[in-house]
C-alpha positions in Angstrom: 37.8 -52.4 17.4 40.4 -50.0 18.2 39.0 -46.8 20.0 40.6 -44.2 17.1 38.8 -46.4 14.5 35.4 -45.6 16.8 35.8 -42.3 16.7 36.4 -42.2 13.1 33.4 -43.6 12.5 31.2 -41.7 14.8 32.1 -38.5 12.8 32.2 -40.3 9.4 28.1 -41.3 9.9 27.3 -37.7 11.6 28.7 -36.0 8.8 26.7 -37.8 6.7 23.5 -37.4 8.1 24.3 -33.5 8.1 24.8 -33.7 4.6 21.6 -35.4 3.9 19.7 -32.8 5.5 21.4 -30.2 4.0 20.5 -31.8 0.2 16.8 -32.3 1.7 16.4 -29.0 3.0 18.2 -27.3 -0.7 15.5 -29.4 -2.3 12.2 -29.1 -0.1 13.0 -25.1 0.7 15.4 -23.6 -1.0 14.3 -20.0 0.1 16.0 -20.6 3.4 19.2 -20.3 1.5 20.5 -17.0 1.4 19.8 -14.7 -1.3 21.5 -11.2 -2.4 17.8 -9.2 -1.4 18.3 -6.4 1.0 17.5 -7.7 4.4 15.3 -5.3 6.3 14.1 -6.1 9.9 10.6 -5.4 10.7 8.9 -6.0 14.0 5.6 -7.6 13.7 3.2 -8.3 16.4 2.7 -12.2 16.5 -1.0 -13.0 15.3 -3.0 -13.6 18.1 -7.0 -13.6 19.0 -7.4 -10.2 20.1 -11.2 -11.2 20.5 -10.1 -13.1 23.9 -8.0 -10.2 25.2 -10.9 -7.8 24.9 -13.4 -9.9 26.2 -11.2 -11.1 29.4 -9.9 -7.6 30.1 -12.2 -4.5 30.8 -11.7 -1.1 28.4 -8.3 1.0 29.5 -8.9 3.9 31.1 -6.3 5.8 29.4 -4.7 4.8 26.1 -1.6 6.4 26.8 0.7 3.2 26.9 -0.4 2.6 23.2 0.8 6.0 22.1 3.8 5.7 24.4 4.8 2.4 21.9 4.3 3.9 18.8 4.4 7.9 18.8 8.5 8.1 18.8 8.6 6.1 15.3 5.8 8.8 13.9 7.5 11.8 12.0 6.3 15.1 10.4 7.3 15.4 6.7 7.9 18.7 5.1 8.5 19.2 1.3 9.0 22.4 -0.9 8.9 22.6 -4.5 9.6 24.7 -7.4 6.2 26.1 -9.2 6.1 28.0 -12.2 3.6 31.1 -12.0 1.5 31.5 -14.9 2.7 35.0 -16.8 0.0 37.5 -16.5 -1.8 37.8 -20.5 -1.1 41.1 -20.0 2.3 40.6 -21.3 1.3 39.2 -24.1 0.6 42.3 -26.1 3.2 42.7 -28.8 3.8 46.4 -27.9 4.4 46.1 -24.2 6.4 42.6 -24.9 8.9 45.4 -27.2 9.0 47.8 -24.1 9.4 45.2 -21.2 12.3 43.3 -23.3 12.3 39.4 -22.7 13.0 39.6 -19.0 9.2 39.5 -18.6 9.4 36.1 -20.9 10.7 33.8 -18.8 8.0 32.3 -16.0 8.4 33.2 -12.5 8.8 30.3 -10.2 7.9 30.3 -6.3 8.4 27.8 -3.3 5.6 26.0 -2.2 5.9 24.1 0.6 3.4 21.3 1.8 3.3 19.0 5.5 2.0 15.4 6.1 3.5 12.5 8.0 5.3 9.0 8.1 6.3 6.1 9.9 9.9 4.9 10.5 9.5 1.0 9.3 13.2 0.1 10.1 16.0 0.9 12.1 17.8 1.1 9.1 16.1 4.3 8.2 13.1 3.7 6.4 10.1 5.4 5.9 7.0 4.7 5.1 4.9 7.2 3.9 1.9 8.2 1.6 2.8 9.4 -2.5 1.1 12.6 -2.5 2.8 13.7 0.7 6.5 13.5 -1.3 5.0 13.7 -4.9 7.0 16.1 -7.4 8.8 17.7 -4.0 13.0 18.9 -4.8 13.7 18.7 -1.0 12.1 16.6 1.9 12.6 17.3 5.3 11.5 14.4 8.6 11.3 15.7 11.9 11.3 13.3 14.6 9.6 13.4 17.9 13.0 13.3 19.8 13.6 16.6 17.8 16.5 15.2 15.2 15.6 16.4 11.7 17.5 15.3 8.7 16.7 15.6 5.0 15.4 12.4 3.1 15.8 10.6 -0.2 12.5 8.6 -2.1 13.8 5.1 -2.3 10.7 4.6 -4.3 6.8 5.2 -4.9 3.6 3.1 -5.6 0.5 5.0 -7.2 -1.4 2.8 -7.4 -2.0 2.5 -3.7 -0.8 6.1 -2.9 2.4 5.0 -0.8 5.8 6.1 -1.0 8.8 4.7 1.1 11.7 7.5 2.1 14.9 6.5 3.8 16.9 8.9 6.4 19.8 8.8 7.3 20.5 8.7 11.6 21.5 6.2 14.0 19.1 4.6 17.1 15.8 5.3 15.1 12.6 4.3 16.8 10.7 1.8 15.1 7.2 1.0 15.4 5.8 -2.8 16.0 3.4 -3.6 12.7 -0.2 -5.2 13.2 -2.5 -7.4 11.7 -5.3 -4.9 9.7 -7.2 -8.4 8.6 -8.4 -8.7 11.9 -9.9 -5.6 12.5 -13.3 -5.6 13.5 -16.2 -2.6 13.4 -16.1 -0.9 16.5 -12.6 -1.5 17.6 -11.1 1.5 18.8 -8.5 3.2 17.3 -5.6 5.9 17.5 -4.4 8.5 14.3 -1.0 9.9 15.1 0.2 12.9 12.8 1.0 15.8 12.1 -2.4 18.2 11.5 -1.8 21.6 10.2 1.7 21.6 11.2 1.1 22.1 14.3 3.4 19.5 15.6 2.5 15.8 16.9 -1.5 15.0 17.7 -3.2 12.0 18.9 -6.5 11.7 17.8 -9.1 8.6 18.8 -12.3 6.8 17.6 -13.4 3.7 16.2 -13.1 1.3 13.3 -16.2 2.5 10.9 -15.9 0.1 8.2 -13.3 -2.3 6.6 -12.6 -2.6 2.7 -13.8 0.5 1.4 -13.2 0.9 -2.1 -14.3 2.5 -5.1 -13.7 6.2 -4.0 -11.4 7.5 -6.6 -8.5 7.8 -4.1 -6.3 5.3 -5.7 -6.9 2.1 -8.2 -6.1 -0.5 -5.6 -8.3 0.5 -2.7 -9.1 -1.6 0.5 -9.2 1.2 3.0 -9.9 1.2 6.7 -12.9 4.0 7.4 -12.2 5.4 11.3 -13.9 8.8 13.2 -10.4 9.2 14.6 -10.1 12.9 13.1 -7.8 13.0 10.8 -6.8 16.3 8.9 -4.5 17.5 6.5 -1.4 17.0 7.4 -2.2 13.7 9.0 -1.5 11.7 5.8 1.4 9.2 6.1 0.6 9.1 9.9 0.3 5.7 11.5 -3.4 4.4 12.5 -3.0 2.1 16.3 -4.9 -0.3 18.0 -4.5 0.0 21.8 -2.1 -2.2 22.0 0.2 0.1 20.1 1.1 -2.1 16.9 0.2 -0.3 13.8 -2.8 -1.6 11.3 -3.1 1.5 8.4 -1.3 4.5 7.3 -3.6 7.4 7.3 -3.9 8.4 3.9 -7.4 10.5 3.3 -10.5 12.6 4.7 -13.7 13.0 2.9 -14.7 16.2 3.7 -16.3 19.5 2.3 -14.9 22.1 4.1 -11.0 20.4 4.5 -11.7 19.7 7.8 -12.5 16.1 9.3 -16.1 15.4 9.4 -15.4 12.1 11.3 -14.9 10.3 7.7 -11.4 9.4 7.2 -9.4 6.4 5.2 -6.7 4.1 6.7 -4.6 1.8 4.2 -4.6 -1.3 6.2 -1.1 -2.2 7.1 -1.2 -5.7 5.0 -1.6 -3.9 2.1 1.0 -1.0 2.8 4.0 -4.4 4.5 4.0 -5.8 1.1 3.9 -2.6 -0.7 7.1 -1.3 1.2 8.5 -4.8 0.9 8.4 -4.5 -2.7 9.8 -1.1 -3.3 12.9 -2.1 -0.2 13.6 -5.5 -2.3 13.0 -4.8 -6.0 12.8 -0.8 -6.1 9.0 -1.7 -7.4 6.2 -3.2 -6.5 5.5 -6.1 -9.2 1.7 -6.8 -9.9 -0.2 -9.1 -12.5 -1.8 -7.9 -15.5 -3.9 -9.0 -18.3 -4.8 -5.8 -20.0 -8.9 -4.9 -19.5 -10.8 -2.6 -18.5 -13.8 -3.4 -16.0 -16.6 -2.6 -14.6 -19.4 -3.6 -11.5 -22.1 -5.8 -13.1 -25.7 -3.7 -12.3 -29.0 -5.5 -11.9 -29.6 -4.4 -15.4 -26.9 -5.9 -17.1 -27.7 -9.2 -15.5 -31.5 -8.9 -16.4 -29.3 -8.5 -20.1 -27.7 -11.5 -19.4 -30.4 -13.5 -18.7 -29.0 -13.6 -15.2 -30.6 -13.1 -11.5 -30.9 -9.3 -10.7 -28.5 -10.2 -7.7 -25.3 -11.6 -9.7 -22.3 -10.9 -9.1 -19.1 -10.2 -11.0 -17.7 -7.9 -13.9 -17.9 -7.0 -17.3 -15.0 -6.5 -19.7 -15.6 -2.9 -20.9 -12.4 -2.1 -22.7 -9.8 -5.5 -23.8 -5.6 -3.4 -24.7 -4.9 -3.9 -28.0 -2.3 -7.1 -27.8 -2.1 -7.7 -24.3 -2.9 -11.0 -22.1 -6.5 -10.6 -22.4 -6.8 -10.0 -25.6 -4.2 -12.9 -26.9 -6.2 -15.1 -25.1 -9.3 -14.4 -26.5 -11.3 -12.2 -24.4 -13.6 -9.3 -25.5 -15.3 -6.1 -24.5 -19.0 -6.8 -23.2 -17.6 -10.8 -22.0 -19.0 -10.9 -18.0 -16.1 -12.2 -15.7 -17.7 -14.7 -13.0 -15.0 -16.7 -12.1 -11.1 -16.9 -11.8 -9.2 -20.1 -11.3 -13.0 -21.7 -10.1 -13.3 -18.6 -7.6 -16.3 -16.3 -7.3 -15.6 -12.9 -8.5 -18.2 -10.3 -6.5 -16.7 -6.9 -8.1 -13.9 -4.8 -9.3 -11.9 -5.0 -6.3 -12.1 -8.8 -5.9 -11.1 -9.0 -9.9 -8.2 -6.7 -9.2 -7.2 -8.2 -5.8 -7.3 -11.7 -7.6 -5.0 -10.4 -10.8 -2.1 -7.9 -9.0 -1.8 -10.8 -6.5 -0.5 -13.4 -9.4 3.0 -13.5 -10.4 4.0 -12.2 -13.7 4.3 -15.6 -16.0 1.6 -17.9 -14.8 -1.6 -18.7 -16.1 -5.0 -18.1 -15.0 -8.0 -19.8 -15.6 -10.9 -17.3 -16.1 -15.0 -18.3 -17.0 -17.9 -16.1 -17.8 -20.7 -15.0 -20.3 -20.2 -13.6 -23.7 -21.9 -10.8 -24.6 -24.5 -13.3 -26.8 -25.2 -15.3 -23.4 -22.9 -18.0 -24.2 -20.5 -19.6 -21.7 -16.7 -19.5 -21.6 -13.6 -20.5 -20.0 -9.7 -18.8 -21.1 -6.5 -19.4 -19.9 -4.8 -16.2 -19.9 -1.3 -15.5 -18.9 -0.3 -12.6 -16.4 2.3 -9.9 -17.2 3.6 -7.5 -15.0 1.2 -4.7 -14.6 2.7 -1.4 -16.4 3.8 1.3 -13.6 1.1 4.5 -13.7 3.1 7.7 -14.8 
């Protein structure tokens, strides 16, 4: 064979096996194929045992190095707003109203001005903060640790979990390295980074108290992270550290009587708050399933009603919207949830964890009581949940 003819053929059957691969991968993956979604780098500690670091390696003497990492990509957030002051009744009275003329009609506003914190996700400029910090604010302000301070616009806000994402506008922005909050462990020592009081970056330090906290009325998806790390007002929207730096929660909460930390304070683990900033960067909302009910914790009497052990678990349908997913598909007020798709359902938070984690448009599968102590089994279908106003 002649040698041109060879090498005709060499790249005639390369080129075809690159085309094969190409159709296999376009049919077996097609999300590695480019897509018009903003692309927004994140750096992400790789997911490792930290169990076998800690227990081959005595406790640091100094956690400096940790704060070192992460303290440049923590900023101080400061907002002002327009209030209107509530005219004195004294105006009111028909005769003064006639002497004072209608200047005295029109409601006096006043700045007020409010502090928290935030976390610069991405080099591109974005920040992640929580809702109340920027809620209802005309003009927000970030002050960096280096000392650049810009103004900043809300790319967008979630309610539901009390987080807000900000972007700024500057070039060479620290960033800080995100953890993994679903390995956290009681006792594992942690690190709040804010802004308390205003009186300028503070590192606080204590321990993980508790993981999955819910039910405390701070938001209606909860999962929080309790730490002693003091954290105070102002510290909300601050970044929670292990000591390796990376960062597992955004500090978000106290509970307190006096507004000052008690040693009681609420994280929102960073799993929750990376998908939650991935949604509002990508589709300028965060898209949850719904099926329209209203819920609540089964007691040990409303088992004993049931005919069921004092120790079930699970929740009852208190309230069903008026022609929405649960209702179309057949469900009631005072049917007992125990399952979803064959899963266990202990309480509100799993049922809510298990429902804003489908995909508007499929189906579940969900079994329980009726309120007559019969058994049943519903597919319902999962819209997207309605944004809180």
């Amino acid at each position: 064979m002649q040698p041109h003819k060879r090498v005709t053929q060499f790249i005639l059957r390369y080129l075809s096996i690159g085309v094969a691969v190409a159709g296999v991968t376009i049919w077996l993956a097609p999300r590695l194929l480019p897509t018009e979604r903003p692309i927004v780098e994140i750096h992400e500690a790789p997911l490792v045992s930290r169990i076998a670091l800690v227990g081959a390696t005595t406790a640091p003497v100094s956690y400096a190095e940790a704060v070192v990492r992460a303290a440049p990509a923590v900023v101080n957030i400061y907002t002002t707003k327009q209030v209107a002051e509530p005219r004195h009744p004294f105006f009111d009275e028909p005769m003064l109203r006639r002497y004072f003329g209608k200047r005295y009609e029109q409601p006096r506003k006043r700045l007020e001005t409010s502090l928290g914190s935030g976390v610069v996700i991405s080099s591109k400029g974005y920040v992640l903060t929580n809702n109340h910090v920027i809620h209802g604010a005309d003009e927000i302000q970030v002050l960096l640790s280096d000392g650049r301070s810009t103004a900043a616009l809300i790319v967008g806000s979630d309610p539901e979990t009390d987080l807000a994402v900000l972007r700024i506008d500057l070039q060479g922005l620290p960033t800080v390295t995100l953890g993994h909050s679903q390995t956290l462990r009681v006792g594992d020592v942690v690190l709040a980074i804010g802004n308390p009081f205003g009186i300028g970056q503070t590192v606080t330090q204590g321990i993980v108290s508790a993981t999955g906290r819910s039910q405390l009325g701070l938001a209606t998806i909860e999962n929080f992270i309790q730490t002693d790390a003091a954290i105070n007002p102002g510290n909300s929207g601050g970044a929670l550290i292990n000591v390796h730096g990376e960062v597992v929660g955004i500090n978000t909460a106290i509970f307190s009587r006096t507004g000052g930390s008690l040693g009681i304070g609420f994280a929102i683990p960073i799993s929750l708050a990376r998908g939650v900033f991935q949604g509002i960067v990508e589709n300028g909302r965060v898209i949850r399933g719904w099926i329209g009910v209203q819920i609540q914790t089964i007691t040990p009497q409303l088992a004993a009603a049931y005919g069921l052990d004092a120790s079930a678990h699970g929740v009852l349908i208190a309230g069903v919207q008026r022609g929405g997913p649960a209702a179309r598909a057949g469900l009631n007020p005072g049917d007992m949830v125990l399952n979803i798709n064959g899963n266990p359902i202990a309480d509100i938070h799993d049922l809510l964890t298990v429902i804003t984690a489908q995909k508007p448009g499929t189906t579940i599968v969900v079994s329980g009581l009726h309120n007559d102590g019969l058994a049943f089994q519903r597919r319902v279908p999962i819209e997207e949940r309605p944004r809180r106003l």
